[in-house]
C-alpha positions as CSV (number, residue, x, y, z in Angstrom):
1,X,0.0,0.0,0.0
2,X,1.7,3.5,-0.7
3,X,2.6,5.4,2.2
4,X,1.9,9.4,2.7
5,X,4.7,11.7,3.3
6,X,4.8,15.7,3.3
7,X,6.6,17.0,0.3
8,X,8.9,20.0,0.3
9,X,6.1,22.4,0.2
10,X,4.1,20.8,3.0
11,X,1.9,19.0,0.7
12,X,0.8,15.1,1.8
13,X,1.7,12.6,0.1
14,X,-0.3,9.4,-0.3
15,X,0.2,6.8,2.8
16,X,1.3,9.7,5.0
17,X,0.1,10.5,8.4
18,X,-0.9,14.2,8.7
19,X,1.0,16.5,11.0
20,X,-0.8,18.1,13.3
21,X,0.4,20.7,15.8
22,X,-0.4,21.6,18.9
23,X,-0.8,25.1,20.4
24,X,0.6,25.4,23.9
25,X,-2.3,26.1,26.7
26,X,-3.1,29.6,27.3
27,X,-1.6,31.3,30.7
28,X,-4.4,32.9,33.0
29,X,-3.0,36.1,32.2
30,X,-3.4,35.6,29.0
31,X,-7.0,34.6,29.0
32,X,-7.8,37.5,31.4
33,X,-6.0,40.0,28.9
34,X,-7.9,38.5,26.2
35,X,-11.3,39.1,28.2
36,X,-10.4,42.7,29.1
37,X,-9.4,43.7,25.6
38,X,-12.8,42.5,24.6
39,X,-15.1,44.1,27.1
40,X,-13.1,47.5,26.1
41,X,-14.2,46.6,22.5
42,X,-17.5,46.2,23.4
43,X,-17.8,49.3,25.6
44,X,-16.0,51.6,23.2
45,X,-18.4,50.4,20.2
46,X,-21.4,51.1,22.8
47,X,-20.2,54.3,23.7
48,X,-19.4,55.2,19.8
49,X,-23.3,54.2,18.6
50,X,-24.2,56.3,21.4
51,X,-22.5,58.9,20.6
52,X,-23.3,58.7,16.6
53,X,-27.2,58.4,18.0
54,X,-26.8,61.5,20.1
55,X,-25.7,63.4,17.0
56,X,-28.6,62.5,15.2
57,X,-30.9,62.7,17.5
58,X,-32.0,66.6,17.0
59,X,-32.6,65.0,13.2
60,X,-35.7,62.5,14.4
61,X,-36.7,64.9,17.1
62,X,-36.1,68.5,15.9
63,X,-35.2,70.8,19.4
64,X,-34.6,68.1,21.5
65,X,-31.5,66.9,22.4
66,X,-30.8,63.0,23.7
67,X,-29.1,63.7,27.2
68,X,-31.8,66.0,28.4
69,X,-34.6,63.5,27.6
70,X,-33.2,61.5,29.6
71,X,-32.0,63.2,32.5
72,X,-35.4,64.1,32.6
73,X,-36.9,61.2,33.4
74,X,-34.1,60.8,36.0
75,X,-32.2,57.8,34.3
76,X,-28.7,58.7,34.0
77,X,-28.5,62.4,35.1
78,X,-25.6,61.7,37.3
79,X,-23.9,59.4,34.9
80,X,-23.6,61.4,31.4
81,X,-22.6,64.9,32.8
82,X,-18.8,64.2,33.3
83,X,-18.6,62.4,30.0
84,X,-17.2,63.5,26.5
85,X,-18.6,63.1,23.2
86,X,-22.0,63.6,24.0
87,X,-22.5,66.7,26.0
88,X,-20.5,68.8,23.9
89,X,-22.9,68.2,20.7
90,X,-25.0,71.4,20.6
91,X,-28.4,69.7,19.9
92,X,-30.4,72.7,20.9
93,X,-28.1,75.5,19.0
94,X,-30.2,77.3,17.2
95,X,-28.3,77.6,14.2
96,X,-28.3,74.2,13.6
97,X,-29.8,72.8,10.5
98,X,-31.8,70.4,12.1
99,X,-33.5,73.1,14.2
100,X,-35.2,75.1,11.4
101,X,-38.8,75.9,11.7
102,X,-41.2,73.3,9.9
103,X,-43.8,74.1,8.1
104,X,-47.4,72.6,6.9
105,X,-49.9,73.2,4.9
106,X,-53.1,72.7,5.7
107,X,-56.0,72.6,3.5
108,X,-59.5,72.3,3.8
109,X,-61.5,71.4,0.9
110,X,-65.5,71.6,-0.1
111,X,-66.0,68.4,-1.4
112,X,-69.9,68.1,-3.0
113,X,-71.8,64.8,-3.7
114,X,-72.1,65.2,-7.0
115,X,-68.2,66.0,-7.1
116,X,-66.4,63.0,-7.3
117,X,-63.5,63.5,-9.1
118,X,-60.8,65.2,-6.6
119,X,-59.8,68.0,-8.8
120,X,-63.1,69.3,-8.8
121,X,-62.2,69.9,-5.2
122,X,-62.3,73.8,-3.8
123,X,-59.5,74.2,-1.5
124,X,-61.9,76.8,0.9
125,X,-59.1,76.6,3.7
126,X,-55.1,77.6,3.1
127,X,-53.4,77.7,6.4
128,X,-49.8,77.4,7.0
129,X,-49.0,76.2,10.5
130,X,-45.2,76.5,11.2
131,X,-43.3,75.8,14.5
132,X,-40.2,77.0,15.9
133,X,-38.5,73.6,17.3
134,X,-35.8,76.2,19.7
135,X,-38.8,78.4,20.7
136,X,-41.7,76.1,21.0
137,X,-43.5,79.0,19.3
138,X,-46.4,78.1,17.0
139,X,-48.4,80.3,14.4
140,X,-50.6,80.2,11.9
141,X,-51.2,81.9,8.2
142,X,-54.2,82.5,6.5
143,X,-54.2,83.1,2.9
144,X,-58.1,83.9,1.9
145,X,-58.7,81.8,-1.1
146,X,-59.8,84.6,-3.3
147,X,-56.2,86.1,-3.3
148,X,-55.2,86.9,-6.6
149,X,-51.5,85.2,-7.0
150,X,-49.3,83.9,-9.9
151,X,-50.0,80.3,-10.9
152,X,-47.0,78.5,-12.2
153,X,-48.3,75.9,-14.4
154,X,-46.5,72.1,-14.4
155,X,-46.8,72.9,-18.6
156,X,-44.0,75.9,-18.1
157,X,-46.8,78.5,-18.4
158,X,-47.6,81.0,-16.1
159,X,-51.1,83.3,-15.5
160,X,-52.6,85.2,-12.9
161,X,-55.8,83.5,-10.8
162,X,-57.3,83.2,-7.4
163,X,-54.5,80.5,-4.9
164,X,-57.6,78.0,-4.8
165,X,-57.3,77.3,-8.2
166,X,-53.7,76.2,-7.1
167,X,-54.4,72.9,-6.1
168,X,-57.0,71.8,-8.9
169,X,-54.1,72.6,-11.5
170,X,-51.7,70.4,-10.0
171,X,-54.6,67.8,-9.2
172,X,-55.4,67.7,-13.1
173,X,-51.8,67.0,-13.8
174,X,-51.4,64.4,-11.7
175,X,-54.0,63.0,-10.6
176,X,-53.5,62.8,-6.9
177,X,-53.8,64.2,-3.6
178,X,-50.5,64.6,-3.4
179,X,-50.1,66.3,-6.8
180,X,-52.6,68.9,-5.7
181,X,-50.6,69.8,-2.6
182,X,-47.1,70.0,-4.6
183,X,-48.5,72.3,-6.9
184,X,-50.1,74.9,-4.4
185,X,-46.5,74.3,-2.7
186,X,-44.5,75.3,-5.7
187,X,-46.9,78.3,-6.1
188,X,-46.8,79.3,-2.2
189,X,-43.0,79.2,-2.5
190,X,-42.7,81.5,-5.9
191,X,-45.3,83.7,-4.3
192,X,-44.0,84.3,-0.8
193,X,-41.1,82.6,-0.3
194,X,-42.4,80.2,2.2
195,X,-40.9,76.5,1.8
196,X,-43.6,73.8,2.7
197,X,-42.0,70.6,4.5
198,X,-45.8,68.6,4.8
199,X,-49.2,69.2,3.4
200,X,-52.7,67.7,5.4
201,X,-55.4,67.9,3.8
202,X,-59.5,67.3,4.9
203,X,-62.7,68.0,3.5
204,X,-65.4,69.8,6.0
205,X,-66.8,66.6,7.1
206,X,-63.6,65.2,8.0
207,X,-63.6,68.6,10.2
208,X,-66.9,67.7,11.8
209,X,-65.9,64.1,13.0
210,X,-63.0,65.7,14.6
211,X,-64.5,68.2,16.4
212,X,-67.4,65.8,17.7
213,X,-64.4,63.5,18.6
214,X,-63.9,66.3,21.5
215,X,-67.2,66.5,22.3
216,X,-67.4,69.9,20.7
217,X,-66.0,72.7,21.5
218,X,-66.8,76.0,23.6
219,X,-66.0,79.0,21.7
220,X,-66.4,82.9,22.5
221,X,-67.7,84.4,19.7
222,X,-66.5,88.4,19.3
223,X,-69.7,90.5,18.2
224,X,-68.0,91.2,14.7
225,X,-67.7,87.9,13.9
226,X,-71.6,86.9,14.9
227,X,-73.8,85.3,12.6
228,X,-77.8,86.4,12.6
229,X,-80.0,83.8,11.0
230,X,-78.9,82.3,8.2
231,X,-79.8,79.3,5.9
232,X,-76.6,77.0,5.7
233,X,-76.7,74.2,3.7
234,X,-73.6,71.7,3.4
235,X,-74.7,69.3,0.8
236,X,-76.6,71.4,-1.5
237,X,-79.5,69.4,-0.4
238,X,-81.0,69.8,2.7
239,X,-80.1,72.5,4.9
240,X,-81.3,74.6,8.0
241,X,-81.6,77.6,9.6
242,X,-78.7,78.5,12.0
243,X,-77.3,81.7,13.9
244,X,-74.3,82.3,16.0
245,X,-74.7,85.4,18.9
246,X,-71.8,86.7,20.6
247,X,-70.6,85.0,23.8
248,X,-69.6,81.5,24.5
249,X,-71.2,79.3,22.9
250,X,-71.1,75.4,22.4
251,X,-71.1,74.0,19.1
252,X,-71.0,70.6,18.1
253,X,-68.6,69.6,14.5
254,X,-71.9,70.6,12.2
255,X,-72.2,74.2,14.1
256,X,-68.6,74.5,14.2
257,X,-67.7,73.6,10.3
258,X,-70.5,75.7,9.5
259,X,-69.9,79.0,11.6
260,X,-65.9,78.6,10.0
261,X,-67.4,78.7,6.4
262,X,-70.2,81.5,7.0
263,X,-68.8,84.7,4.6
264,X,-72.1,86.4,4.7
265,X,-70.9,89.5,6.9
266,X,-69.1,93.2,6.0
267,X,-65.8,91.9,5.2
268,X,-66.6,88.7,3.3
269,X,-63.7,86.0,3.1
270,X,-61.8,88.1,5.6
271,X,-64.1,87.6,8.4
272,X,-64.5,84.0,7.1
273,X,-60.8,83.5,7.7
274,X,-60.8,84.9,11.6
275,X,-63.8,82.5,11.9
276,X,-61.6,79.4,10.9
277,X,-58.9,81.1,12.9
278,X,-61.2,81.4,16.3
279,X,-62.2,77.4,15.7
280,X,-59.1,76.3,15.0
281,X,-57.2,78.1,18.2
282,X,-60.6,76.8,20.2
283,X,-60.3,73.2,19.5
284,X,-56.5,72.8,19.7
285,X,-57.1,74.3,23.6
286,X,-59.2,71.2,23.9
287,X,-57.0,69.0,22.6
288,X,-53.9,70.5,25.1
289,X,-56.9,70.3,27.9
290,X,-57.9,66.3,27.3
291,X,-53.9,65.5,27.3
292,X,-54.5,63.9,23.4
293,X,-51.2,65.1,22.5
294,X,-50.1,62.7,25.5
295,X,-50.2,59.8,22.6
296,X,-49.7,61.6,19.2
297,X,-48.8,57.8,17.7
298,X,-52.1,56.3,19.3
299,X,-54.0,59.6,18.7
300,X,-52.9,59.4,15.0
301,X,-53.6,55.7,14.3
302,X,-57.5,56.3,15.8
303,X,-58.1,59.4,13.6
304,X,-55.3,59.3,11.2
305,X,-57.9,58.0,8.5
306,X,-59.9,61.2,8.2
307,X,-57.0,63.4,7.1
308,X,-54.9,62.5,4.0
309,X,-51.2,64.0,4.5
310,X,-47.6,63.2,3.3
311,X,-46.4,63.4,7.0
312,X,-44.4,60.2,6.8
313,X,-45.7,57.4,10.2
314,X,-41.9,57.8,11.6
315,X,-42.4,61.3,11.9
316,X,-45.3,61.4,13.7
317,X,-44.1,61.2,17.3
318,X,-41.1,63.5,17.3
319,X,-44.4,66.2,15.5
320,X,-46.4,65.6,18.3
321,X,-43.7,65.9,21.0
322,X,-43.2,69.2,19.3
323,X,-46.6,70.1,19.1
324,X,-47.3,69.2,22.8
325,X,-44.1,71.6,23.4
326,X,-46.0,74.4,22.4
327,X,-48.2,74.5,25.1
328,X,-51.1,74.8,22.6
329,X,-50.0,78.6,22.5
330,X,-50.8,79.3,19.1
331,X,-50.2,82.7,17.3
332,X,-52.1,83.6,14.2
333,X,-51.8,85.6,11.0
334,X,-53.3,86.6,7.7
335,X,-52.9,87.8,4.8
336,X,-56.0,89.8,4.6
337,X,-55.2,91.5,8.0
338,X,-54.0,95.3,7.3
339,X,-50.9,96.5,8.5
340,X,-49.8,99.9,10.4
341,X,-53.7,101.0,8.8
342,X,-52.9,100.6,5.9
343,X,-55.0,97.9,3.9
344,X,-53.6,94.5,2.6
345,X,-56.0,93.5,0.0
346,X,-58.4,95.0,-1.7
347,X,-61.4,94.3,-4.3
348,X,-60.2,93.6,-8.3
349,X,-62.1,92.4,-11.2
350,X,-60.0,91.0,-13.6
351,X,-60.4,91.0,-17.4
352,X,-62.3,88.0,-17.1
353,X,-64.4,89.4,-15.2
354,X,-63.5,87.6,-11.9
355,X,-64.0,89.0,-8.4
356,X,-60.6,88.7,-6.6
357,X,-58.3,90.2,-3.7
358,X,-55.0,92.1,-5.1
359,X,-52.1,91.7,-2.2
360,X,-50.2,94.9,-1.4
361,X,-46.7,93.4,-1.3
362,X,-44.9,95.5,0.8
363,X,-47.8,94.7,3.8
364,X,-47.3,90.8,2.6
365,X,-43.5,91.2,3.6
366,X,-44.1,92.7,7.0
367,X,-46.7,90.0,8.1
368,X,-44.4,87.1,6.7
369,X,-41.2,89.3,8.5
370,X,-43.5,88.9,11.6
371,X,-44.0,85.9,11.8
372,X,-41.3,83.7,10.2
373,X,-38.1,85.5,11.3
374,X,-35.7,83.0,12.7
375,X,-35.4,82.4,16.7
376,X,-31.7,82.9,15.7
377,X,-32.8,86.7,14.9
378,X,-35.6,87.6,17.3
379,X,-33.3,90.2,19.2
380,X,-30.6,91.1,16.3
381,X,-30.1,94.7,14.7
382,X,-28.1,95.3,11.8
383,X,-27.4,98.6,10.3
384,X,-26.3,99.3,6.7
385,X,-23.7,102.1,5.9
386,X,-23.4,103.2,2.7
387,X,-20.0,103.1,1.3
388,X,-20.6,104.3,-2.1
389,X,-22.2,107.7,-2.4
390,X,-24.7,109.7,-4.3
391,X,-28.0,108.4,-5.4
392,X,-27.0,104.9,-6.3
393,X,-25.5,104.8,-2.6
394,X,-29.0,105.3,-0.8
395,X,-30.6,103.2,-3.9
396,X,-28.5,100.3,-3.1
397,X,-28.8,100.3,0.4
398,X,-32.3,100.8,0.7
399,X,-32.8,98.3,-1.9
400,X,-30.4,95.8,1.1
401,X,-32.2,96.6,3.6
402,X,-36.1,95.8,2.3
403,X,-34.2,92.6,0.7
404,X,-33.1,91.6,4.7
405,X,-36.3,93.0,6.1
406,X,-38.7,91.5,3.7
407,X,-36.8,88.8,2.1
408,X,-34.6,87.6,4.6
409,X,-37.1,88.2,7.7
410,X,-34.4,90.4,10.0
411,X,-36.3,92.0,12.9
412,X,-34.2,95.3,13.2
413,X,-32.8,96.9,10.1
414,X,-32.1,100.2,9.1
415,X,-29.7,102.4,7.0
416,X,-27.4,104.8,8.9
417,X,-26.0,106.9,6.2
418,X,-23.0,108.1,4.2
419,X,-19.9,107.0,5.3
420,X,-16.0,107.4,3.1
421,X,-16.4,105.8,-0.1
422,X,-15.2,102.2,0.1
423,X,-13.9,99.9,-3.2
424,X,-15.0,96.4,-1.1
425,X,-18.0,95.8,0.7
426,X,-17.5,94.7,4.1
427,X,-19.5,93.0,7.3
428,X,-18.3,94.1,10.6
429,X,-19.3,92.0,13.4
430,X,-19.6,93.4,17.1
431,X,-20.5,90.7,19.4
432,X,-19.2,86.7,18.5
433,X,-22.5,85.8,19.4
434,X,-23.7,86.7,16.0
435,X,-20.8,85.1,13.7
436,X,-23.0,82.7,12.5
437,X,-25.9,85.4,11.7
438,X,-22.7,87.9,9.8
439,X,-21.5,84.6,7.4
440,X,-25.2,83.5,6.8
441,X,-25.3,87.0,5.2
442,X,-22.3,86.9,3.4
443,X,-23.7,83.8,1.9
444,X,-26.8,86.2,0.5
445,X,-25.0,88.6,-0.5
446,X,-22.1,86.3,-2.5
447,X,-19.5,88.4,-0.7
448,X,-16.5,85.8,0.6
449,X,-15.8,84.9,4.3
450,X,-12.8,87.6,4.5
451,X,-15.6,90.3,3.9
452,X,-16.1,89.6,7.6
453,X,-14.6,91.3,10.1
454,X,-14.9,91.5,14.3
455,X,-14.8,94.4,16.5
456,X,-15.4,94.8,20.1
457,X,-18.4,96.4,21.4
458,X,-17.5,98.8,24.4
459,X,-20.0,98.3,27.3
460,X,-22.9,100.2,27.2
461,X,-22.7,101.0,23.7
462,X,-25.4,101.9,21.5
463,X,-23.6,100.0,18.3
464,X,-25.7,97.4,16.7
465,X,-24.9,93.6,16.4
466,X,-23.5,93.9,13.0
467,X,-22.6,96.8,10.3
468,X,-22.8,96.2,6.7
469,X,-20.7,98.9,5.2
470,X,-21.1,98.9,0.6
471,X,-18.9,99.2,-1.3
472,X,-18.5,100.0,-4.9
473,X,-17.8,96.4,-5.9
474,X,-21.9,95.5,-4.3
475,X,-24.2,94.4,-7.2
């Protein structure tokens, strides 16, 4: 029988035994040193994830930050103060990115019976609800529906109609829900500069269940916005006669849908808006009072059917924490309100013959200014020297400062003056504290980061936080 030996290279031959070796017993040492290095694997890996989850945190919940969610239910308060890599994350800076306001849309359509096709769809209510995740400030826009506004076709083509027409267009072209919203998103953004992060949407009976899902609701009606009898009819069908006094008053979801859609008063649409404003502010005090917000996940799956939105389910609870943040203090705007006295709208007919609201712009800008201007910003003041002289001097820096006023939402602005002609336009900087603030306007202004410059403010002066000196090189 042929025998099996190894060959030069280790290989077996046939009738060899195979050589087998044998490693020499570990020491106790050894194995504890072994053990140890891998527990300090372990730890270090769970103390990485940690860290990497800490960091995205703010992302999934926007103004919150990991370690103070749980120190506040008293799990590791003592523990994670003295350690690195987490507490040094500024979760709650309000520059971050993940802290920027969100903002939905919110629309409330008049669906018909004999309107089954979705694009036929009136969209009656435009509201944009935005909240401040550093502040825990909420408000509220209006936009009347009659408003007369630019409609940017998905064809390329653009024309002049009332915003509710908005969302049929897009509808038509799409042939969704969600194709309606993006279009009367797109239009809202070219229009007033607003970017739109969700969009709900529910008809008036959707409205109805929701309000009888709280029992009603017990609202104090103003005497402007008081409704003598009047015939309302939500079907087209059958109807009845209904009146709304001043004074509280408790309305169940048919009484409060249909004192939100009554227009028949002096101001029309306007005082329809305040009406939907008064409900809305109303019911979402209920909802703080009976502790829904408690369970926005449980509160969602039970109603979630009688709204259609894009809100994504993962989203859901880290909206409602914020929502439930906000103390149900909600602030509320509209584009119909007038400004310093001075109407925003008024009454146009348009060649087709179409009764419609014209917007005064410069009243648009102050009311979107008001109530959009970053928590970053609230208590800022920037002045605006001009560097260049003459006419096109005060043109240019009047034109910069309705652009950061109006455009850019800046709380304090003004222009100081002449100053010595200067060949580059510069950004001088008085207090660190608004660094951040001085290169996010360099940004707008495509001027580079060595356009900034810092000075020190002495104590008790009247200097503002930051000077924006042009020069003859500022287009």
């Amino acid at each position: 029988m042929a025998s099996r030996v190894n060959d030069a290279r280790g290989r077996a031959r046939p009738g060899s035994r195979p050589i087998v070796a044998h490693a020499e017993p570990r020491t106790g040492k050894e194995r504890t040193f072994f053990a140890v290095s891998l527990l300090v694997f372990g730890l270090c890996s769970f103390w990485s994830a940690i860290i990497l989850f800490a960091r995205v945190y703010p992302a999934l919940f926007p103004g919150r930050d990991l370690i103070s969610d749980v120190n506040a239910v008293g799990v590791i308060s003592n523990v994670t103060s003295p350690l690195p890599g987490i507490v040094k994350v500024p979760q709650t800076d309000p520059t971050s990115v993940f802290n920027r306001r969100i903002n939905v849309l919110v629309l409330g359509v008049d669906k018909r019976p004999d309107e089954e096709a979705l694009g036929e769809y009136r969209t009656d209510t435009i509201m944009i609800a935005t909240v401040d995740p550093v502040t825990k400030q909420a408000s509220v826009l209006s936009i009347p529906r009659d408003a007369y506004i630019t409609i940017n076709h998905p064809s390329g083509v653009t024309y002049e109609d009332r915003i509710n027409a908005s969302y049929g267009v897009g509808f038509e072209a799409g042939h969704s829900f969600d194709a309606g919203a993006k279009q009367l998103e797109k239009d809202i953004k070219a229009n007033f500069g607003i970017d739109i992060d969700y969009w709900v949407l529910m008809d008036f009976k959707g409205v109805e269940e929701l309000i009888n899902v709280l029992d009603g609701i017990d609202i104090d009606i103003p005497p402007e916005l008081a409704v003598g009898d009047w015939y309302y009819s939500d079907d087209d069908y059958s109807g009845r006669w209904i009146s709304f006094p001043p004074g509280m008053q408790h309305l169940d979801g048919y009484h409060a849908v249909a004192f939100g859609r009554n227009r028949e008063s002096e101001h029309g649409d306007l005082d329809r808006v305040l009406r939907q404003q008064l409900v809305l502010q109303t019911a979402v005090n209920k909802i703080f009072s009976q502790k829904l917000l408690d369970d926005p996940v449980g509160l969602y799956n039970a109603y979630g059917n009688i709204v259609k939105s894009d809100i994504p389910a993962n989203r859901i609870l880290p909206l409602g924490l914020l929502a439930k943040e906000t103390s149900g203090t909600l602030a509320t705007y509209s584009l119909g309100q007038p400004v310093d006295g001075i109407e925003t709208v008024e009454d146009y007919v348009t060649p087709q013959g179409a009764a419609v609201l014209k917007l005064n712009s410069a009243n648009v800008s102050k009311i979107l200014a008001a109530m959009f201007t970053k928590a970053t910003y609230a208590n800022s003041r920037v002045e605006i020297q001009d560097g260049v002289g003459g006419l096109e001097g005060e043109d240019k820096a009047a034109a910069l400062g309705r652009y950061l006023r109006f455009t850019k939402q800046l709380p304090t602005v003004y222009e100081s003056g002449a100053v010595s002609v200067r060949s580059e336009t510069t950004i001088t900087v008085y207090d660190l504290r608004w660094a951040g603030m001085a290169e996010e306007i360099a940004g707008w202004l495509g001027l580079p980061m060595t356009a900034i410059h810092a000075a020190e403010k002495p104590p008790g002066s009247a200097l503002p936080d930051i000077i924006i000196t042009i020069g003859k090189n500022y287009r």
